[in-house]
DSSP file (Angstrom, degrees, kcal/mol; ACC not computed):
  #  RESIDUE AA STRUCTURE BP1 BP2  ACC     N-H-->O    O-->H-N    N-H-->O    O-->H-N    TCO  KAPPA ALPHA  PHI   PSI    X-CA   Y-CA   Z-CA
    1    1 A X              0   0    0      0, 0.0    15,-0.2     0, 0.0     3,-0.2   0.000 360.0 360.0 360.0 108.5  105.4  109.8   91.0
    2    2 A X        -     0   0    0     13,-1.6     2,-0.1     1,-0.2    12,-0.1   0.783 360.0 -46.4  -4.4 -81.9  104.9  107.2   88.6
    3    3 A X        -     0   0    0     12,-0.2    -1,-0.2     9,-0.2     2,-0.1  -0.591  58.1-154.2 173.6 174.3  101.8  106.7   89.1
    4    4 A X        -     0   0    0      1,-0.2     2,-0.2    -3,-0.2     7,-0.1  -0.347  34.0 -87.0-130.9 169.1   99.0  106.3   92.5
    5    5 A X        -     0   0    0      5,-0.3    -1,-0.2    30,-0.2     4,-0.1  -0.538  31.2-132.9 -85.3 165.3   95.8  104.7   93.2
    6    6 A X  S    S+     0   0    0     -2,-0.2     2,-0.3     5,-0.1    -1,-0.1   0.534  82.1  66.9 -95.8  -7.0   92.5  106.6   92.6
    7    7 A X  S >  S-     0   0    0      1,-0.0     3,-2.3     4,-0.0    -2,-0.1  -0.786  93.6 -98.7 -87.4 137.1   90.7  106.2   95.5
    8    8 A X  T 3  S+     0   0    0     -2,-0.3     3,-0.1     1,-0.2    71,-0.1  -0.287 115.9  18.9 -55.5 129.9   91.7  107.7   99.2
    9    9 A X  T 3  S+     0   0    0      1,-0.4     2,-0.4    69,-0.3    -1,-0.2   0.061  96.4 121.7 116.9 -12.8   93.4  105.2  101.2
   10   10 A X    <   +     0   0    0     -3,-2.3    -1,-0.4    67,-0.0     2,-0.3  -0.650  38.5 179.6 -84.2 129.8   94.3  103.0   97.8
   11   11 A X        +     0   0    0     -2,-0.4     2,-0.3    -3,-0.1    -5,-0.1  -0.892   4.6 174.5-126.5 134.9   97.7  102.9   98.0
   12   12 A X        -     0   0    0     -2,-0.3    22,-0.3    -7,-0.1    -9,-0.2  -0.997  42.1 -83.2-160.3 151.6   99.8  100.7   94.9
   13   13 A X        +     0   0    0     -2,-0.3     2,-0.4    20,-0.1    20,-0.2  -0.189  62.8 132.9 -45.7 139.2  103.4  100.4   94.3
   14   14 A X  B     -A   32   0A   0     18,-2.9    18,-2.8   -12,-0.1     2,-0.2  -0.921  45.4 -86.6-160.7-167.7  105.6  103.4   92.2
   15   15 A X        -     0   0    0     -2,-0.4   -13,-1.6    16,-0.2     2,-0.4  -0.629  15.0-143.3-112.4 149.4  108.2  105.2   92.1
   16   16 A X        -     0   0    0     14,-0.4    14,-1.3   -15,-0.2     2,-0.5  -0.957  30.8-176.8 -83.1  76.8  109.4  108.7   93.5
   17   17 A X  E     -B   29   0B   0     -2,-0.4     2,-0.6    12,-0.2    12,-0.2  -0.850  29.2-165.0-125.3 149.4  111.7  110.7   91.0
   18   18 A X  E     -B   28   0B   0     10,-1.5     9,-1.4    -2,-0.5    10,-0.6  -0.737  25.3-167.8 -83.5 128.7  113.7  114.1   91.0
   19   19 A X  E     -B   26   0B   0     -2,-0.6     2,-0.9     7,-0.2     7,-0.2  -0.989  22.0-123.1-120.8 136.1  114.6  114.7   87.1
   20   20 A X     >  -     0   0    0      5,-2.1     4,-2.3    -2,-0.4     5,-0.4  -0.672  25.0-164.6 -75.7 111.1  117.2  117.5   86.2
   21   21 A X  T  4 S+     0   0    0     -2,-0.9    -1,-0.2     1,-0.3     5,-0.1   0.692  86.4  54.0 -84.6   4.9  115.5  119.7   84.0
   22   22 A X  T  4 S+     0   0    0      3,-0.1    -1,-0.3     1,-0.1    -2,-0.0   0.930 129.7  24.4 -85.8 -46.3  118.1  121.7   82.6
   23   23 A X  T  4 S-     0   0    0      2,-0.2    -2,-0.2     1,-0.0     3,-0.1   0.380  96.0-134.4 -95.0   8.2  120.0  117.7   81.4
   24   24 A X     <  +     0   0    0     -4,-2.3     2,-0.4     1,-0.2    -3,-0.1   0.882  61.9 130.7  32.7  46.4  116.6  115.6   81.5
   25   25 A X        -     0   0    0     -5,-0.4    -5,-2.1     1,-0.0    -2,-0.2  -0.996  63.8-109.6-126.8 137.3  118.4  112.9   83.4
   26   26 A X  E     -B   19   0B   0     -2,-0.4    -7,-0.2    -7,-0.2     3,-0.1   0.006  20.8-156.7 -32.7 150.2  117.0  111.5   86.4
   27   27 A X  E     -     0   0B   0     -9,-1.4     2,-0.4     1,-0.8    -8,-0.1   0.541  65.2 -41.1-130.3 -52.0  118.7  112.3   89.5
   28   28 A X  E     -B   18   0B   0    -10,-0.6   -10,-1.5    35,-0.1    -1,-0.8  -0.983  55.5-145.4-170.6 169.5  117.8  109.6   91.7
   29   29 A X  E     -B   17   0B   0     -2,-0.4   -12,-0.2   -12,-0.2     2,-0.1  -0.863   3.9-156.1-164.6 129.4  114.1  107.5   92.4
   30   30 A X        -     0   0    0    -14,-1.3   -14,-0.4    -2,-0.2     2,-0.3  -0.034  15.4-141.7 -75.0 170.5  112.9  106.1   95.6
   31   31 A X        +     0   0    0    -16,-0.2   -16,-0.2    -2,-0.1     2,-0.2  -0.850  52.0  95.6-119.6 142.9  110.2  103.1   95.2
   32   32 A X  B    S-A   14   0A   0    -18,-2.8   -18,-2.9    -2,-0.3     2,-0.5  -0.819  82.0 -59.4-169.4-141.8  107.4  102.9   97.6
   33   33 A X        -     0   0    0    -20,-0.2    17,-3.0    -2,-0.2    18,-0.7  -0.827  50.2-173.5-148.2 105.4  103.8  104.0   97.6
   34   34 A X        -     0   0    0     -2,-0.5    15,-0.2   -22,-0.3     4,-0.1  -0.880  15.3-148.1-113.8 112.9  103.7  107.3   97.2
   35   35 A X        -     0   0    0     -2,-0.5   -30,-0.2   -31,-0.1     2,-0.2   0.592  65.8 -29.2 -30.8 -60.3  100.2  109.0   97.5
   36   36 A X  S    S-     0   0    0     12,-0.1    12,-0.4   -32,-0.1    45,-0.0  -0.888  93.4 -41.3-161.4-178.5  100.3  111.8   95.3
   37   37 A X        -     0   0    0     -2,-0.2    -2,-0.1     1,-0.1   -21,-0.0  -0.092  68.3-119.0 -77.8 119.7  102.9  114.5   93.5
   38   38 A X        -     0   0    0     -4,-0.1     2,-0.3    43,-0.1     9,-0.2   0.268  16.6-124.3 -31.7 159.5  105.7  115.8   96.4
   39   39 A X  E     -C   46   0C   0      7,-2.7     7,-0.6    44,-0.1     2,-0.3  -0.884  32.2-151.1-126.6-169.9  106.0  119.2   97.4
   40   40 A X  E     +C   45   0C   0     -2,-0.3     2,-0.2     5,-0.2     5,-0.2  -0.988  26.4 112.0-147.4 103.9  109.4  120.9   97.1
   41   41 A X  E >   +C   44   0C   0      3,-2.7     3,-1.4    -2,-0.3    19,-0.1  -0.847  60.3  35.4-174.2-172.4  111.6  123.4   98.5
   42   42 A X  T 3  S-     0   0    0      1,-0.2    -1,-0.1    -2,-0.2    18,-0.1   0.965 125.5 -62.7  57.2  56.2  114.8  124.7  100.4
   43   43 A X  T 3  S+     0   0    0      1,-0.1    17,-2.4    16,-0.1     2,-0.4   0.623 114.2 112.4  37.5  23.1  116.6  121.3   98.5
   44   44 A X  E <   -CD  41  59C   0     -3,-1.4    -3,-2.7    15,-0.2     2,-0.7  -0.991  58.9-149.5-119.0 144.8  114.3  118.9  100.3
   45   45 A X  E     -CD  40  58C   0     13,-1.5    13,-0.6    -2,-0.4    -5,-0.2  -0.814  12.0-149.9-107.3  94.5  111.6  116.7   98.7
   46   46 A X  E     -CD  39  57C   0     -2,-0.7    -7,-2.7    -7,-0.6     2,-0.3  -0.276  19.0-179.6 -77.7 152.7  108.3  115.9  101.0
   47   47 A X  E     - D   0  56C   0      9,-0.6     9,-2.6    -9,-0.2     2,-0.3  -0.984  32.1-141.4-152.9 122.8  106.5  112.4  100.2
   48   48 A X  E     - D   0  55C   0    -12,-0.4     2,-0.4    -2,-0.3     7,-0.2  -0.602  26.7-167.0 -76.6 167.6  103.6  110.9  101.8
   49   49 A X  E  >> - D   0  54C   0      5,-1.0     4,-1.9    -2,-0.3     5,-0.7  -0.959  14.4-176.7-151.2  93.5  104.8  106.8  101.8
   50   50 A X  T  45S+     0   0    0    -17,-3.0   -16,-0.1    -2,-0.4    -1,-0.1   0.964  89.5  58.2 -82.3 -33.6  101.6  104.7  102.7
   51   51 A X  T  45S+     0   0    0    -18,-0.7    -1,-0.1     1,-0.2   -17,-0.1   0.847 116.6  29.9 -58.8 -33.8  104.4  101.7  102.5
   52   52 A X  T  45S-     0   0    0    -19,-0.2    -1,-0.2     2,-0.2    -2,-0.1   0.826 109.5-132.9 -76.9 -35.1  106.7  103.4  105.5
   53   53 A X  T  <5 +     0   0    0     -4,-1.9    18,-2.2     1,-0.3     2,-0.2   0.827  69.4  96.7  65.5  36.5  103.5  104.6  106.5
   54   54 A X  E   <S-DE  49  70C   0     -5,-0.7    -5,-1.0    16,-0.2     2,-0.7  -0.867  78.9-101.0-144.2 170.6  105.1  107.8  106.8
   55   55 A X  E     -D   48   0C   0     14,-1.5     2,-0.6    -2,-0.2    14,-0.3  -0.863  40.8-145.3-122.0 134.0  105.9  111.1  105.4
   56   56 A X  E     -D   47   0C   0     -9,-2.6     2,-0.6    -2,-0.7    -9,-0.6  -0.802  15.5-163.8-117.5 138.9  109.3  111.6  104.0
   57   57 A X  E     +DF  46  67C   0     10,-2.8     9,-2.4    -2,-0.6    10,-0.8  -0.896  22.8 178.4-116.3 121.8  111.5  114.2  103.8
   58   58 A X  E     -DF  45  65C   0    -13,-0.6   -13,-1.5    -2,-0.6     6,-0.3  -0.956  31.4-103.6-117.5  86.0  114.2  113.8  101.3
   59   59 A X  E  >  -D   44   0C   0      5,-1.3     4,-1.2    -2,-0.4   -15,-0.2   0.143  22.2-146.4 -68.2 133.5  117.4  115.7   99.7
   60   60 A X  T >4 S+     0   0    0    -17,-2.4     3,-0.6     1,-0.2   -16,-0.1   0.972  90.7  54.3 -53.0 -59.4  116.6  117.1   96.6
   61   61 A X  T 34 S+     0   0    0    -18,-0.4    -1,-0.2     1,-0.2    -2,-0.1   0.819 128.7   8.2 -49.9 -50.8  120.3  116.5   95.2
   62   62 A X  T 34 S-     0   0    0      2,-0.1     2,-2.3    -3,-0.1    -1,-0.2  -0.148  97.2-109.4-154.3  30.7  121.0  112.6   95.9
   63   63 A X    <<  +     0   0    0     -4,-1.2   -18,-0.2    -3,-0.6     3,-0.2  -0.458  62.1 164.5  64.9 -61.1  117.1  111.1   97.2
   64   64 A X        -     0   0    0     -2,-2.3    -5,-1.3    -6,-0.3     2,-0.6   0.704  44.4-116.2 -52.6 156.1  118.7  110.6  101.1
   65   65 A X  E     +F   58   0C   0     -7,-0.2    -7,-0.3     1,-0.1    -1,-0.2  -0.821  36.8 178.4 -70.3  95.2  116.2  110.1  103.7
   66   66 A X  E     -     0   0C   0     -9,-2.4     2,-0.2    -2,-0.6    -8,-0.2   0.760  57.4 -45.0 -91.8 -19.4  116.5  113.0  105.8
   67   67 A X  E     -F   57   0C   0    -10,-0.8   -10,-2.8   -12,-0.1    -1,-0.3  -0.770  51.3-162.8-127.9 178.2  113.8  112.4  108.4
   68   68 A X        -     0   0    0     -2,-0.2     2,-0.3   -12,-0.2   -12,-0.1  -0.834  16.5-134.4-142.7 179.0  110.3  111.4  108.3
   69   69 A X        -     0   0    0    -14,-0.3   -14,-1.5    -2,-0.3     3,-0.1  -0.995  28.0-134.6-153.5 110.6  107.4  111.6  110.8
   70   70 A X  B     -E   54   0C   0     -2,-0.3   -16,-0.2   -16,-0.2     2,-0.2  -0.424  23.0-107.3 -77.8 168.9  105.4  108.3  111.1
   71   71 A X        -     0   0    0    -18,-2.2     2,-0.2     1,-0.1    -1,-0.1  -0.411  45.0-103.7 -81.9 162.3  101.6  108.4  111.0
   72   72 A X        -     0   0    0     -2,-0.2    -1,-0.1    -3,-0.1    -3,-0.0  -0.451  31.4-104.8 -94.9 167.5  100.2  107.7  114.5
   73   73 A X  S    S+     0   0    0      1,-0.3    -2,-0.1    -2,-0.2    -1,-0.0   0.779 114.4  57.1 -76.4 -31.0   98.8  104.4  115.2
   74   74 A X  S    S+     0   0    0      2,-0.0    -1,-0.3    21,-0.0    -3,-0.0   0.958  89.3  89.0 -39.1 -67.4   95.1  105.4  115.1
   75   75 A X        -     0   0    0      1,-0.1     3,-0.1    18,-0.0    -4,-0.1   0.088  57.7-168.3 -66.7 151.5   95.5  106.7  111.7
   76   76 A X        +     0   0    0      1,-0.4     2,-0.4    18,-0.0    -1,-0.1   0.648  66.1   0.3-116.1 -15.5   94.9  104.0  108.6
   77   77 A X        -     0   0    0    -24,-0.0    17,-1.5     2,-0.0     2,-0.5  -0.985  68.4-106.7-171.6 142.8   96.2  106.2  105.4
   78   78 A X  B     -G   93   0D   0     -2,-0.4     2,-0.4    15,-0.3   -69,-0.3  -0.784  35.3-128.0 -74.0 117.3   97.8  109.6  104.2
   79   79 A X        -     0   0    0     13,-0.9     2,-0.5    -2,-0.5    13,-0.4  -0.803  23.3 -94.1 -68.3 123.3   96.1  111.6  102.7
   80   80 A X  S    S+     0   0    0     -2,-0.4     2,-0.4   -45,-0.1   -32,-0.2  -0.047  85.2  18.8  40.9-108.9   96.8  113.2   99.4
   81   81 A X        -     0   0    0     -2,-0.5    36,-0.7   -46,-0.1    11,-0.1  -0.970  55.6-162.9-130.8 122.7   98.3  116.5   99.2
   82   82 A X        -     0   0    0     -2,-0.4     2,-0.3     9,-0.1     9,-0.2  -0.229  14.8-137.6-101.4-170.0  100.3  118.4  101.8
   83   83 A X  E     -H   90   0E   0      7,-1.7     7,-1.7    -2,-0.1     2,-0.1  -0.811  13.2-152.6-154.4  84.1  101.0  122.0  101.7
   84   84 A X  E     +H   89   0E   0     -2,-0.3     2,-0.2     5,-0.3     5,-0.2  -0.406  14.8 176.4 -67.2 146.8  104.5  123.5  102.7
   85   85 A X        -     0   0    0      3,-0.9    -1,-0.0    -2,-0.1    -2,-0.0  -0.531  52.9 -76.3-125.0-168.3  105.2  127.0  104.1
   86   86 A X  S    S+     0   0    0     -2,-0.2     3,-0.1     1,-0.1    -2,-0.0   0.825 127.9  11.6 -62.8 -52.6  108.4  128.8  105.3
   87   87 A X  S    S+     0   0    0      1,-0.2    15,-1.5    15,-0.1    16,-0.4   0.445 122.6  43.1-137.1  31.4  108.4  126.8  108.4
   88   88 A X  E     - I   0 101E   0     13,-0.2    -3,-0.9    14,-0.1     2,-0.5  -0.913  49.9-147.8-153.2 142.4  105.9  124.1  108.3
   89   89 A X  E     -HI  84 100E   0     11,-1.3    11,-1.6    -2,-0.3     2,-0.5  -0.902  20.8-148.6-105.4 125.9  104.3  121.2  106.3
   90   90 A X  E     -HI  83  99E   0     -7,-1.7    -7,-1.7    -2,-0.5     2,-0.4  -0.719  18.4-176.3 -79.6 130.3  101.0  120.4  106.8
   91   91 A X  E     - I   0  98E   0      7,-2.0     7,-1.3    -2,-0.5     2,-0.1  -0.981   9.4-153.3-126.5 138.0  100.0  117.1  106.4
   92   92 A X  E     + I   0  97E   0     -2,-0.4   -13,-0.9   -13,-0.4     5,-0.3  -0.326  11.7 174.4 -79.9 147.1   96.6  115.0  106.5
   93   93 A X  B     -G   78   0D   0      3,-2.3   -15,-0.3   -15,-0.2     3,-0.2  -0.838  54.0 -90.5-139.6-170.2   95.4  111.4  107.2
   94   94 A X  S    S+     0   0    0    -17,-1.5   -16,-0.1    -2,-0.2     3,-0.1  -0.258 121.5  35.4-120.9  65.8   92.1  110.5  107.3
   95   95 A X  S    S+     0   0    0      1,-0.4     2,-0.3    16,-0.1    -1,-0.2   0.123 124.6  14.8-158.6  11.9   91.3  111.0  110.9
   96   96 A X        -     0   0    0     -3,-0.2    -3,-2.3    16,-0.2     2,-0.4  -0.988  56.2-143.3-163.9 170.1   93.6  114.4  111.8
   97   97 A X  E     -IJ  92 111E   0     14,-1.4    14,-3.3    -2,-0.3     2,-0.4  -0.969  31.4-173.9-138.0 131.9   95.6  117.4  109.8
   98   98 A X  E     -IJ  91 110E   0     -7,-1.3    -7,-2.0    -2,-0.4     2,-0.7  -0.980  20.7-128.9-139.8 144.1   98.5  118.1  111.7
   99   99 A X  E     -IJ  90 109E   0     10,-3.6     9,-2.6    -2,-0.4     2,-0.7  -0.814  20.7-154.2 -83.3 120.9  101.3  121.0  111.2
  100  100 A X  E     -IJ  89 107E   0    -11,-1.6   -11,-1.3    -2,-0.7     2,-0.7  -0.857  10.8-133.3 -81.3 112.8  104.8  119.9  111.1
  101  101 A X  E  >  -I   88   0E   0      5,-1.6     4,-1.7    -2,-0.7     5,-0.5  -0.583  10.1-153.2 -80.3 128.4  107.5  122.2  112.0
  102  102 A X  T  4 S+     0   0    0    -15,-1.5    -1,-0.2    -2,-0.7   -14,-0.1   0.866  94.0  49.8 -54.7 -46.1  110.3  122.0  109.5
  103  103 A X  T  4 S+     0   0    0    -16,-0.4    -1,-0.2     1,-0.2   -15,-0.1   0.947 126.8  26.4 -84.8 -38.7  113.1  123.1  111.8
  104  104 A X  T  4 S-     0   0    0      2,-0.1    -2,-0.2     0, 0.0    -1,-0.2   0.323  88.5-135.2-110.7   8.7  112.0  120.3  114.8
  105  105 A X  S  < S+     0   0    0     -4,-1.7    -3,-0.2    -5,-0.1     2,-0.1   0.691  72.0 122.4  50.6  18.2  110.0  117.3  112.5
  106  106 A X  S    S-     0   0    0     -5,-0.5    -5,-1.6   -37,-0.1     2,-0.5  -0.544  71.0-106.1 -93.6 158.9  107.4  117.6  115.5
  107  107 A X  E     +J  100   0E   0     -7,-0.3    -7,-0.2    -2,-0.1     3,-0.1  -0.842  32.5 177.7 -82.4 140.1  104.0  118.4  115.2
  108  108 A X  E     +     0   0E   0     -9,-2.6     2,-0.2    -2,-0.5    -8,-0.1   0.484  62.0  24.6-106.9   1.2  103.0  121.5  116.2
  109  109 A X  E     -J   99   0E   0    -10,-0.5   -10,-3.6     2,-0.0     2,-0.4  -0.739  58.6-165.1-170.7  98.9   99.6  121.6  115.5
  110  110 A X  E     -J   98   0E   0    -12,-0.3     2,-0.4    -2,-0.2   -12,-0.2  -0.848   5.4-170.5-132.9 124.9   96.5  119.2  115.2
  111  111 A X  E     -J   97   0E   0    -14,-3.3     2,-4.5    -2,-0.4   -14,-1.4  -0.969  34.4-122.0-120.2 124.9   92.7  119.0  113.9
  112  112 A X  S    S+     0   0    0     -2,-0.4     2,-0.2   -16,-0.2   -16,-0.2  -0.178  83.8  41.4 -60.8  50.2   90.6  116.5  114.5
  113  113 A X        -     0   0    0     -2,-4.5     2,-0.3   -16,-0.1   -16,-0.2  -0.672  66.0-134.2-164.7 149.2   89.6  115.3  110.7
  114  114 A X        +     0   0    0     -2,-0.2     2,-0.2   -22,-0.1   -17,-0.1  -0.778  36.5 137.3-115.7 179.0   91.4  115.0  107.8
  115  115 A X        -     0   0    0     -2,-0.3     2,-0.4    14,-0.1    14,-0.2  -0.403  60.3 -32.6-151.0-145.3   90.3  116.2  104.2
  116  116 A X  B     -K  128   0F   0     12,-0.6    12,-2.8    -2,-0.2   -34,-0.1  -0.970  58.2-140.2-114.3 109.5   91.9  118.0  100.9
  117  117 A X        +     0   0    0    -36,-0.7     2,-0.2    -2,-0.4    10,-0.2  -0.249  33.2 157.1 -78.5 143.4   94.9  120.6  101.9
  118  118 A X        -     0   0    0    -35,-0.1     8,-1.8     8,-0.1     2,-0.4  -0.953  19.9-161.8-159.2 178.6   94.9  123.9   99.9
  119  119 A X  B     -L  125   0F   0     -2,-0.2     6,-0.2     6,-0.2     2,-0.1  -0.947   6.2-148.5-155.4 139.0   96.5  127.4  101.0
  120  120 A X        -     0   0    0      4,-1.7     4,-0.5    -2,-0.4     3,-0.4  -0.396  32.9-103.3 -81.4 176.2   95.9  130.9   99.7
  121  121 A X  S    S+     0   0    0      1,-0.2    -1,-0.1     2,-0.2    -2,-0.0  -0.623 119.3  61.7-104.1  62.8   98.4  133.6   99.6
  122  122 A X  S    S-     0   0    0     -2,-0.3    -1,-0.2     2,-0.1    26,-0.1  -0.075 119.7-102.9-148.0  28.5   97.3  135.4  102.3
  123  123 A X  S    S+     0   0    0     -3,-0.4    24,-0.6     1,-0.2     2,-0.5   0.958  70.5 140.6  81.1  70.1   97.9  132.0  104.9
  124  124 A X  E     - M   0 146F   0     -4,-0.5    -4,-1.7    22,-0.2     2,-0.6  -0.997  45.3-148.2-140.3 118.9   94.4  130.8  105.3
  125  125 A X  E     -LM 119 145F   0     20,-3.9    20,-0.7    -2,-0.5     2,-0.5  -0.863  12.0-148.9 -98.3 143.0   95.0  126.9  105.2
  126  126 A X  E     - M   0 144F   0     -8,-1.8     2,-0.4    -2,-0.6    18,-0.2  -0.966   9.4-167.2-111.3 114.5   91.5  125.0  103.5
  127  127 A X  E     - M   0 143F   0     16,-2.3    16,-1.3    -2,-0.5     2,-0.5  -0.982   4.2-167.1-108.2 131.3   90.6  121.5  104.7
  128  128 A X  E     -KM 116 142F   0    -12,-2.8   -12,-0.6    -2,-0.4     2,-0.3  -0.912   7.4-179.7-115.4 117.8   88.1  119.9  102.5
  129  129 A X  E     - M   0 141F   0     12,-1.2    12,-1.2    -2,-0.5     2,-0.5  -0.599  16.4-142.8-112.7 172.8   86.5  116.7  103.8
  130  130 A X  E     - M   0 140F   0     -2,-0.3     2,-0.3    10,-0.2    10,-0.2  -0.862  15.3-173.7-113.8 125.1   83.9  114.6  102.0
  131  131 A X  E     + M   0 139F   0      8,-1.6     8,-2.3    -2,-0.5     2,-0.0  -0.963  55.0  18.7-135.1 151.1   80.9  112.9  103.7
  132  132 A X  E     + M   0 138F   0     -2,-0.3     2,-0.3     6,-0.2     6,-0.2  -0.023  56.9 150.1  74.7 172.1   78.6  110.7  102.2
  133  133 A X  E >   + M   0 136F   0      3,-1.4     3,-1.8     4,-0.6     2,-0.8  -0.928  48.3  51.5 147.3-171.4   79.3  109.0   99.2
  134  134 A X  T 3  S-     0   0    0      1,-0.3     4,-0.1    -2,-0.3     3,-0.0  -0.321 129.6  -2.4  58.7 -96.2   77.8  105.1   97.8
  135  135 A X  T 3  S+     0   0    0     -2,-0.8     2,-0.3     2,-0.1    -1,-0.3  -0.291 133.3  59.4-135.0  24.7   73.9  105.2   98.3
  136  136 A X  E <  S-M  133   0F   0     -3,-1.8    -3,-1.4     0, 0.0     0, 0.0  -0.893  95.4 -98.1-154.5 152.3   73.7  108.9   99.9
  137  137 A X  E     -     0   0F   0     -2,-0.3    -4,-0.6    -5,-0.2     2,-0.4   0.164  39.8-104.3 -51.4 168.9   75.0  112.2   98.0
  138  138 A X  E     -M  132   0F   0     -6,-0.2     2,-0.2    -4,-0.1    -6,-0.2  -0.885  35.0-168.3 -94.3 155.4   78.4  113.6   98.6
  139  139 A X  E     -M  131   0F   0     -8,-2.3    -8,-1.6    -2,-0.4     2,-0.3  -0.714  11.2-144.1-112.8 166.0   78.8  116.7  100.6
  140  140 A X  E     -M  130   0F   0     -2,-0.2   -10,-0.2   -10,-0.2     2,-0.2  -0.937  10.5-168.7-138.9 155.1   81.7  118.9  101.0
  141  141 A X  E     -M  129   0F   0    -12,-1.2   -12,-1.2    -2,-0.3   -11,-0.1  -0.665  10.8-159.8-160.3  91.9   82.5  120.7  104.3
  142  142 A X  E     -M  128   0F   0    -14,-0.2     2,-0.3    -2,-0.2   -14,-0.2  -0.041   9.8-175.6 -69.8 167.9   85.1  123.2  104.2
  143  143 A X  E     -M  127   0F   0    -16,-1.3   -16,-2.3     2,-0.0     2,-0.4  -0.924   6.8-160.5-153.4 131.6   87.2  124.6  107.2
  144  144 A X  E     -M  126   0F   0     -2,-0.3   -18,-0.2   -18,-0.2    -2,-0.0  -0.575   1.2-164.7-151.2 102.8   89.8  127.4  107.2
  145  145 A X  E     -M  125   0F   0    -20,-0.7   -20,-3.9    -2,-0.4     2,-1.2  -0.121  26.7-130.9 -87.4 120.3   92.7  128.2  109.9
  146  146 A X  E     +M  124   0F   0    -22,-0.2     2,-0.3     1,-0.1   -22,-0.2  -0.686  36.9 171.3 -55.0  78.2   94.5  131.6  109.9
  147  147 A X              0   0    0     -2,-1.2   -23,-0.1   -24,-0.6    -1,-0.1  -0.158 360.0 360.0-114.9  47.8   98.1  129.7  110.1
  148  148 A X              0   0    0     -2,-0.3    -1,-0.2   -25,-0.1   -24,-0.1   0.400 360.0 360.0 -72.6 360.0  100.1  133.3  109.5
């Protein structure tokens, strides 16, 4: 990613690119506004898109779109950073964290708030959300789901 805004929800134009690292030439680059650094694996490349207003999933090899999963209409912005497993990506907005199943683009799985993704290696997904902020301190209030 080119580069992203610095605040959640600030969304500003760049670019998306795969580089081959073995020839250090670019492989292909999307443009949109893409939140923060992809995650990666099995040959597809996942992208929050505050311009699609979606999350995109993407062949590593040649950019194509290979599906995406729009945010729901409630929701105003993607958050961050998502978190791939074996067979799901979790992704955030800032009013739910939802599991995606890989094999069916569907959600499979939904919490009411979104936050800051993280995942241990022993499957314990971490949402960290932030309250407060301006003219009262911030607080942090973690939460953390068994998703084995």
């Amino acid at each position: 990613v080119t580069h992203r805004g610095t605040k959640a929800g600030e969304a500003v134009d760049n670019q998306l690119s795969v580089v081959d690292l073995a020839g250090g030439v670019t492989r292909w680059t999307a443009a949109g506004q893409f939140m923060d650094l992809p995650v990666a694996g099995n040959g597809v490349v996942y992208a929050s898109n505050q311009k699609t207003r979606a999350v995109e999933a993407r062949s590593a090899a040649d950019g194509s779109l290979l599906w995406s999963w729009p945010m729901e209409t409630a929701d105003q912005y993607l958050q961050r950073q998502m978190v791939l497993t074996n067979g799901h990506l979790f992704v955030s907005t800032d009013r739910q964290t939802v599991a995606l199943d890989l094999a069916t683009h569907q959600p499979v799985w939904r919490y009411g708030a979104g936050g800051v993704l993280g995942m241990s290696a022993n499957g314990t997904l971490t949402l960290a959300m932030s309250r407060g902020g301006n003219a009262t301190p911030v607080t942090w209030l973690f939460v953390a789901f068994d998703v084995r």
